[in-house]
C-alpha positions in Angstrom: 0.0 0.0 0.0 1.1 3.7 -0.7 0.1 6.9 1.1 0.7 9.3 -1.3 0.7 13.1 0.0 -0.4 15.7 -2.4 1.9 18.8 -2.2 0.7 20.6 -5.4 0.8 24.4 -4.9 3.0 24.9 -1.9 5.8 26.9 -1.7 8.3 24.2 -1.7 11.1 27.0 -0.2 9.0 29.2 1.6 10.4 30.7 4.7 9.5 31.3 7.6 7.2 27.6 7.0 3.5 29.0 8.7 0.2 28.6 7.7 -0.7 25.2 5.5 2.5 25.0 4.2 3.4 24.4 7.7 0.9 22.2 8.5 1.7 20.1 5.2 5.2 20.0 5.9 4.4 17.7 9.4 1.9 15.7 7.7 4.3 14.5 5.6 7.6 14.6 7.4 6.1 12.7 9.8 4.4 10.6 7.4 7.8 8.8 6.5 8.2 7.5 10.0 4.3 6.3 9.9 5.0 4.6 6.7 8.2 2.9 8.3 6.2 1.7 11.3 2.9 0.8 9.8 4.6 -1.2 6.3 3.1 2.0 4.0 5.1 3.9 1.3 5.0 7.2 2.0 5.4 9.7 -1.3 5.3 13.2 -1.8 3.0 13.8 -5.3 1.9 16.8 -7.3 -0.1 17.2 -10.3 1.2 18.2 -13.4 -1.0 18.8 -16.4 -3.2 16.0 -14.9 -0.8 13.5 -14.0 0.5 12.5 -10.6 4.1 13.0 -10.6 7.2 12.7 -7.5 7.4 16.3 -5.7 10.6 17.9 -6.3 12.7 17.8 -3.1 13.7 20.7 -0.5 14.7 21.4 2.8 11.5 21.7 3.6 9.6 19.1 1.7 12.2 16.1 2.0 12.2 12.8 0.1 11.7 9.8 2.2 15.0 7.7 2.2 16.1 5.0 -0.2 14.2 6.6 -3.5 15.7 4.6 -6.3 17.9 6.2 -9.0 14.4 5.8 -11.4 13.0 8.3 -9.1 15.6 11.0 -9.2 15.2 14.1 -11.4 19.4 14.3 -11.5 19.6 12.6 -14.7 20.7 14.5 -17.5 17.3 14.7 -19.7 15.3 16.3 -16.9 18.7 18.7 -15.8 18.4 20.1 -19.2 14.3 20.5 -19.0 15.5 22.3 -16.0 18.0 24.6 -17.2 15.5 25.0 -20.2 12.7 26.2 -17.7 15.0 28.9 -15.8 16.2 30.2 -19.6 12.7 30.6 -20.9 12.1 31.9 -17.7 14.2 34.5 -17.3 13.8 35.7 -21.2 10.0 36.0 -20.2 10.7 38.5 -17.1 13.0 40.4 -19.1 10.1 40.8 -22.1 7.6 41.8 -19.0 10.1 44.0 -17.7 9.7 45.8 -20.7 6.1 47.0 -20.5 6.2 47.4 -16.6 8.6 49.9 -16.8 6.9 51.5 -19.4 3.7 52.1 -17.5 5.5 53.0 -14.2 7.4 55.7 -16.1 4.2 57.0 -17.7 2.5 57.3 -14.1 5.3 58.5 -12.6 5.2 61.6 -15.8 1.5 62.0 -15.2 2.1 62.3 -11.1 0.1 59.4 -10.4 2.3 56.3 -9.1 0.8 53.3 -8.7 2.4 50.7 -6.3 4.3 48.1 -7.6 2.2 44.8 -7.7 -0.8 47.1 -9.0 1.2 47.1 -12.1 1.8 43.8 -11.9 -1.8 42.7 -11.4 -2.5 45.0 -14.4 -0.4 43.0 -16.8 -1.5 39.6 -15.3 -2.2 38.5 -18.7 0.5 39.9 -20.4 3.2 37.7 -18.3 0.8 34.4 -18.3 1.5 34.7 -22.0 4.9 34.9 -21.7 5.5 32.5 -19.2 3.7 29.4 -21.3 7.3 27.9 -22.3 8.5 28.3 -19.0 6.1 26.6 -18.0 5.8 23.8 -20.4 9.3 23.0 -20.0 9.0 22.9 -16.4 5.7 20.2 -16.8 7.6 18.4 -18.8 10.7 17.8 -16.2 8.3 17.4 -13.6 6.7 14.3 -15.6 10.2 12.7 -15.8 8.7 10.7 -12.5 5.3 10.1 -12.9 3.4 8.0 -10.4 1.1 5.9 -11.7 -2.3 5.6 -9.4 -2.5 2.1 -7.9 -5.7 0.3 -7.0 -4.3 -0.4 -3.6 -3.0 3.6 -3.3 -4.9 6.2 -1.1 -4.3 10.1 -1.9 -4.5 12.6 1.0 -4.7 16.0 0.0 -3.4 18.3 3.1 -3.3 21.3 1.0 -6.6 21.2 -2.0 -8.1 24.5 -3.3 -5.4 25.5 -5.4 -5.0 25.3 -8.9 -6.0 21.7 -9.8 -9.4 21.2 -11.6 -11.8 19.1 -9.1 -12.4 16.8 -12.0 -8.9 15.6 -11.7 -9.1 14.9 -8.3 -12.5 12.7 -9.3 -10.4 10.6 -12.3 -8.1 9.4 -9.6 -11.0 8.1 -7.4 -12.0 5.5 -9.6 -8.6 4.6 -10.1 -7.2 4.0 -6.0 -8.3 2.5 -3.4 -9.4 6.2 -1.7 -8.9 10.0 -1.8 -9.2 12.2 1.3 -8.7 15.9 1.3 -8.1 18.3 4.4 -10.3 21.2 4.9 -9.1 24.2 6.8 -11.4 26.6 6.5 -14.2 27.8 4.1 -14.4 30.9 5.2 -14.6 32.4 1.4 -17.9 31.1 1.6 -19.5 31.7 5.2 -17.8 35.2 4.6 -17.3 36.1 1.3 -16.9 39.9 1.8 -13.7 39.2 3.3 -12.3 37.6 0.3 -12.0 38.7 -3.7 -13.8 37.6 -6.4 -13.5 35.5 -8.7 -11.1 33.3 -6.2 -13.7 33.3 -3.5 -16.1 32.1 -6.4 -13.8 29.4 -7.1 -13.0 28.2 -3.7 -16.9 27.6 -3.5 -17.2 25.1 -6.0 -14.1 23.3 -4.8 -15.7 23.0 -1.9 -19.0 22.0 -3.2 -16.7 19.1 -5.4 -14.9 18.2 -2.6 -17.7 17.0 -0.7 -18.4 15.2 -4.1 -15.5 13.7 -5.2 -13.3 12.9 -2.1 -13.5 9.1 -0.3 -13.7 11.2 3.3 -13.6 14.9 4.0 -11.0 15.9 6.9 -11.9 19.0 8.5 -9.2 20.7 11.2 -12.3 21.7 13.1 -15.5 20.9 14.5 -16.9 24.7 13.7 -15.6 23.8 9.9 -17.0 20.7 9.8 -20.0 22.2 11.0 -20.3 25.3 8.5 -19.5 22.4 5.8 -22.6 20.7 6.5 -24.8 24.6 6.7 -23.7 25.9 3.4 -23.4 22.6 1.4 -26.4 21.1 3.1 -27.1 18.3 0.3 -23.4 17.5 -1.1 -22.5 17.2 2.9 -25.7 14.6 3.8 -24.0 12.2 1.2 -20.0 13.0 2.3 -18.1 11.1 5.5 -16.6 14.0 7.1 -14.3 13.8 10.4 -12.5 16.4 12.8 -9.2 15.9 13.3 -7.5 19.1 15.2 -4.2 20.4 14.1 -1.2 19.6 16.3 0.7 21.8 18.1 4.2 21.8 16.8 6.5 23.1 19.7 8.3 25.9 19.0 12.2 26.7 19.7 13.7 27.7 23.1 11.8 31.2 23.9 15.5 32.3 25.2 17.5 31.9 21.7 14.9 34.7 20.2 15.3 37.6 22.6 18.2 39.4 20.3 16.2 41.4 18.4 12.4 41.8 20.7 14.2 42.0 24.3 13.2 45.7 24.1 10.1 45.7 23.1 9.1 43.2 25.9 9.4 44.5 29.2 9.4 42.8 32.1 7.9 45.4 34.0 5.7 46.5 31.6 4.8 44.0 29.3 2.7 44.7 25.7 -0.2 43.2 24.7 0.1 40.7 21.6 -1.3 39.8 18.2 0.0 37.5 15.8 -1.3 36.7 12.2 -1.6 38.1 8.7 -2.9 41.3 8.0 -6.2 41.0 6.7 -9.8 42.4 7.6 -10.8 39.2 9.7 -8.3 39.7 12.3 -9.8 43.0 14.3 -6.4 44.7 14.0 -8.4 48.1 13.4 -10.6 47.3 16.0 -7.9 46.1 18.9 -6.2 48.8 17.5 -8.7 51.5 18.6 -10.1 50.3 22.0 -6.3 50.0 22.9 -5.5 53.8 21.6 -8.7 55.1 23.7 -6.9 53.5 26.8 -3.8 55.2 25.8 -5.4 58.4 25.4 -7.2 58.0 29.5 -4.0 56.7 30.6 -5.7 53.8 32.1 -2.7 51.9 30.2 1.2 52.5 29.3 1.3 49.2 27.7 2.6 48.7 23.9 1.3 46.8 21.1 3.1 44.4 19.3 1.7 43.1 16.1 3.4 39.9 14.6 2.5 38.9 10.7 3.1 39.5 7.3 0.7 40.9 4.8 -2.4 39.0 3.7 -4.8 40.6 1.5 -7.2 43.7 1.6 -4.5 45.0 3.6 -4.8 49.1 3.2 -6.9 50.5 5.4 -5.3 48.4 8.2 -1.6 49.0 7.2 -2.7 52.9 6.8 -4.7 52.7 10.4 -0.9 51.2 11.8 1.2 54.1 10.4 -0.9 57.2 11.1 -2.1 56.3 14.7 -1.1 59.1 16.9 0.3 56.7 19.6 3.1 55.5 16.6 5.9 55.4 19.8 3.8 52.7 21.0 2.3 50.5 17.9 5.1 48.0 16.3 4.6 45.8 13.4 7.4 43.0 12.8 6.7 41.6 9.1 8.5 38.1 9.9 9.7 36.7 13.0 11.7 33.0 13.1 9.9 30.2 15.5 12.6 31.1 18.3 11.3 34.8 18.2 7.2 33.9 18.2 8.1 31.7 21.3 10.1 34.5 22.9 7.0 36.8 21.9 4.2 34.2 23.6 6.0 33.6 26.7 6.6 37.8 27.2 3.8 39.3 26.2 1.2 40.4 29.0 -1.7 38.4 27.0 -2.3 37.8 23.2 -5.4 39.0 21.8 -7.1 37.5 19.3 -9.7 39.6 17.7 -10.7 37.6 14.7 -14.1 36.9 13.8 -14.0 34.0 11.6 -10.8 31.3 11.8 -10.6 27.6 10.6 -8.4 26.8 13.4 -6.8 29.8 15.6 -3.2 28.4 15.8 -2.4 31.4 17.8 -4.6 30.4 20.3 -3.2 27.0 21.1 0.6 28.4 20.6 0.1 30.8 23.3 -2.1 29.1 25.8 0.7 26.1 25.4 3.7 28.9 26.6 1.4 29.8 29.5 0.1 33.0 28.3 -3.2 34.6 28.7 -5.5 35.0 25.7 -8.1 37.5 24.8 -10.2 36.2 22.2 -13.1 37.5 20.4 -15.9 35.2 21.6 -16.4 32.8 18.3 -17.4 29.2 18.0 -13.6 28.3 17.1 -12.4 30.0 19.7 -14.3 28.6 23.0 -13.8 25.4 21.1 -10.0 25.4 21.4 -9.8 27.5 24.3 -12.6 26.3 26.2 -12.9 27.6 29.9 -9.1 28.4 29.9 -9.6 31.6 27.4 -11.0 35.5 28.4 -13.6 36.2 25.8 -14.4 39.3 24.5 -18.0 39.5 22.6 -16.9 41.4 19.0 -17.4 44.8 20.0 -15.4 47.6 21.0 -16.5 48.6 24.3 -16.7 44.9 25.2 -12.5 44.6 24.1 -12.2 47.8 25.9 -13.3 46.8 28.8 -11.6 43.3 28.8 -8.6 44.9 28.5 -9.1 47.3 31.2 -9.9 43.9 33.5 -6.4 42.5 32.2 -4.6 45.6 33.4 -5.9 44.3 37.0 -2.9 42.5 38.4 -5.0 40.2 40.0 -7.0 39.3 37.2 -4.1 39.0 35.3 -2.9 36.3 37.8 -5.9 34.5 38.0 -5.8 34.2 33.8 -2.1 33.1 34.3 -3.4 30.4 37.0 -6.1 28.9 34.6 -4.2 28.8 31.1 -1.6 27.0 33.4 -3.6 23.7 32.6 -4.4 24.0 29.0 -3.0 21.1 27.3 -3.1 19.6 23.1 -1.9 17.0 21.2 1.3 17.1 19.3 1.8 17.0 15.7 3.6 13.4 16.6 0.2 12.5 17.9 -2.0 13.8 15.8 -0.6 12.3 12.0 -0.6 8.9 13.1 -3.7 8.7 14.4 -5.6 10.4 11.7 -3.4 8.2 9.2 -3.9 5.1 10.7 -7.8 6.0 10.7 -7.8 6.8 7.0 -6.1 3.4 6.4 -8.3 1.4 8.1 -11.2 3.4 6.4 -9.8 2.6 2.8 -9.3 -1.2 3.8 -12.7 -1.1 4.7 -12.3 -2.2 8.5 -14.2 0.3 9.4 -15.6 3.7 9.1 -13.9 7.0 9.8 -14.5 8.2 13.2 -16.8 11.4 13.3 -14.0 12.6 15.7 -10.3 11.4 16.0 -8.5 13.2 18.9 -5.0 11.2 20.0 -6.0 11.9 23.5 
C-alpha cells in the first residue's frame, strides 16, 4: 500500500514555513516515519498537467529515504528541461520588464504612481502569456517521474483549493483505493466579503466538489466541519466528514529569540500581543482603537506588538498602523523566526485575538501552550480550542475595551495566568498517526472513519 501526499501548490522553499505549508510539511515529514512503522510507502505527489508525478525535493519538503535512481530528477534529460525552464524563464521577465517599466514611467510623468504589484496585477495576462514555455518546460521535467495511481494507493490532499481542476481529483477516485482531502477553512464562503472575487467564487465550487468527489472529508475543526454541513447542506448529507484538530508543533527555546524583541518586551511592563496576517478578519483596526482610547485616559502604558506578514485587503489596516497618533507605541514585525514567536508568547502580557471567523486559531493554542493569557473575540472556534481556559471578548469595542481594562488588574491578570496554566493539546507526533492510521483502516474497509479522531 502507498500513502501518497499531495503537495501541489506549496511553496516548496517558503520561509518562515506557517500557515498550511506548515501544516503540510508535518503531515508528511512525519508521514515517513508512519510509513516505516505501519509497512506503507510514503510519497510526496503533485499534479502536473493532470498527472501525478514525484514532488521535487527541498529542505522543507524532503524525500523519504532510499528513492531509487528511477525516481531522481538528477539525470541529464530532466537537468536540461531544468535549465531549459529557468532560460525561458528569465527571457519572459526580461520581455515583461519591458512594459512594466513603461507604464511605471508613464504614471510616474503623469504624477500618479501606482504601487508596484498594481502594475503587476494590471499586466497579469501579459506575463501568463509569456510564461507558457517556462512553463511547459517545467511540466515536462516534472513528468520525468510520474506516479502511476494504484488500485491499492490512497491520496491525501493536506493542501486542496489550489489550482488543480476538481475533476482531476475525481479521475483518480476511480482509479485508488481512496482520496481524502483536508479542509481548513471555508471561510470564502461563510464570509465572502472578506475575500475577492472570482477566487472566493472558485473556492466555492471546490468545496461543493470536494464533498463530491473525495473518499472522506477531513476537516481541522468541529466549527468547519460544521459550516460544511450549513452551506453545502445536500453534497455534505451524502460526504463522510471527520474532525481531526491540528497539532501543536512546539516551537524553539523562547530564550535563543530575545536578540532582536528583548526591548520591546518588558518585564515590567509587558505589551499586549497579536499574531497573524494582515487582513480584515483579524480585528487589527478594531484592537487597534479600544487600545488607543486607553492610551489616550491613561488607564494603560502598555505597547502593542503586532506579529504577521501581509495578507490581503491589507490598506486600510496597514494605513490605520502608520498614522495612529500613539506611533511610539504600535510596532509591526513583518516576519519573526519560531525562536522569536516563542520569545513573543512567553513575554507578552496576554495575546489578543480579535478575529471573527478562523478555521483553526493556531495562535490560540501556541500561546495558551507557553502559559500566556488570551483574549479572544468570543467565536465558536475559539471557545472550542480555548474552552474555559480563554478571556472572551463579545466582538465589540466597548466589550474589548473593557476586557482589556480587567487584564490591566494585576489580580485578574494572575488569575488568567493560574487557569491557562492547565491548558494542554496533542502534538503533531500525535496527531498524523492517528488520523493516518484511521484513513487506512477506512480505505481497507475495516471500518468507518470516526466522526471525531482526537489522539488523546
Amino acid at each position: 500500500m502507498r500513502l501518497l501526499i499531495d503537495t501541489t501548490a506549496i511553496n516548496l522553499h517558503g520561509r518562515p514555513l506557517t500557515g498550511i505549508p506548515r501544516v503540510v510539511r508535518n503531515y508528511l515529514v512525519l508521514g515517513y516515519g508512519f510509513g516505516r512503522a505501519r509497512g506503507v510507502e510514503v510519497l510526496p505527489v503533485a499534479i502536473s498537467d493532470g498527472d501525478l508525478v514525484l514532488q521535487r525535493r527541498s529542505a522543507n519538503f524532503p524525500h523519504p529515504d532510499g528513492l531509487p535512481r528511477s525516481m531522481s530528477r538528477s539525470r541529464p534529460w530532466p537537468m536540461v528541461l531544468l535549465a531549459l525552464h529557468y532560460v525561458a524563464l528569465g527571457i519572459a521577465y526580461a520581455l515583461f520588464a519591458v512594459p512594466w517599466f513603461g507604464l511605471r514611467l508613464r504614471d510616474r510623468l503623469r504624477g500618479t504612481p501606482a504601487r508596484p504589484e498594481a502594475l503587476a496585477q494590471r499586466l497579469e495576462g501579459v506575463f501568463e502569456v509569456l510564461e507558457r514555455p517556462a512553463s511547459r518546460f517545467w511540466q515536462r521535467y516534472m513528468q520525468t517521474v510520474r506516479i502511476e495511481p494504484g488500485p491499492e494507493d490512497i491520496l491525501f490532499c493536506p493542501a486542496y483549493w489550489h489550482d488543480v481542476s476538481p475533476q482531476t481529483y475525481a479521475r483518480f477516485r476511480g482509479r485508488m483505493k481512496a482520496i481524502y482531502t483536508l479542509v481548513h477553512d471555508v471561510i470564502p464562503v461563510s464570509h465572502p466579503e472578506l475575500y475577492r472575487a472570482p477566487w472566493r467564487d472558485q473556492f466555492r465550487e471546490n468545496a461543493r466538489a470536494a464533498l463530491r468527489n473525495f473518499s472522506g472529508v477531513v476537516t481541522i475543526s468541529g466549527y468547519t466541519a460544521s459550516m460544511l454541513r450549513r452551506l453545502f447542506p445536500d453534497e455534505a448529507a451524502q460526504a463522510t466528514i471527520t474532525v481531526c484538530h491540528n497539532g501543536l508543533d512546539p516551537l524553539l527555546d523562547g530564550a535563543k529569540g530575545g536578540n532582536r524583541l528583548a526591548a520591546l518586551f518588558p518585564a515590567d511592563n509587558r505589551p499586549y500581543l497579536m499574531v497573524g496576517t494582515i487582513e480584515p478578519k483579524k480585528g487589527h483596526r478594531m484592537v487597534l482603537a479600544a487600545i488607543e482610547s486607553l492610551w489616550a485616559g491613561g488607564q494603560s502604558t502598555r505597547s502593542l506588538v503586532i506579529l504577521g506578514r501581509k495578507g490581503w485587503m491589507y490598506d486600510e489596516i496597514v494605513r490605520a498602523i502608520a498614522t495612529t497618533p500613539h506611533r511610539d507605541k504600535v510596532v509591526w514585525l513583518r516576519d519573526t523566526t519560531d525562536a522569536e514567536l516563542a520569545y513573543a508568547y512567553e513575554h507578552a502580557h496576554a495575546l489578543i485575538h480579535a478575529s471573527t471567523v478562523e478555521g483553526f486559531g493556531l495562535p490560540l493554542v501556541e500561546c495558551a501552550a507557553h502559559g500566556t493569557p488570551v483574549l479572544a473575540n468570543r467565536s465558536e472556534i475559539a471557545t472550542e480550542v480555548l474552552g474555559d481556559f480563554g478571556a472572551y471578548f463579545d466582538t465589540t469595542p466597548d466589550s474589548l475595551t473593557e476586557a482589556l481594562l480587567a487584564l490591566e488588574d494585576p489580580d485578574e491578570h494572575a488569575r488568567l495566568v493560574a487557569r491557562i496554566a492547565g491548558f494542554s493539546w496533542p502534538t503533531w507526533e500525535q496527531v498524523v498517526p492517528a488520523l493516518f492510521d484511521a484513513l487506512v483502516v477506512a480505505a481497507q474497509g475495516k471500518a468507518p472513519l470516526p466522526p471525531v479522531i482526537d489522539p488523546r
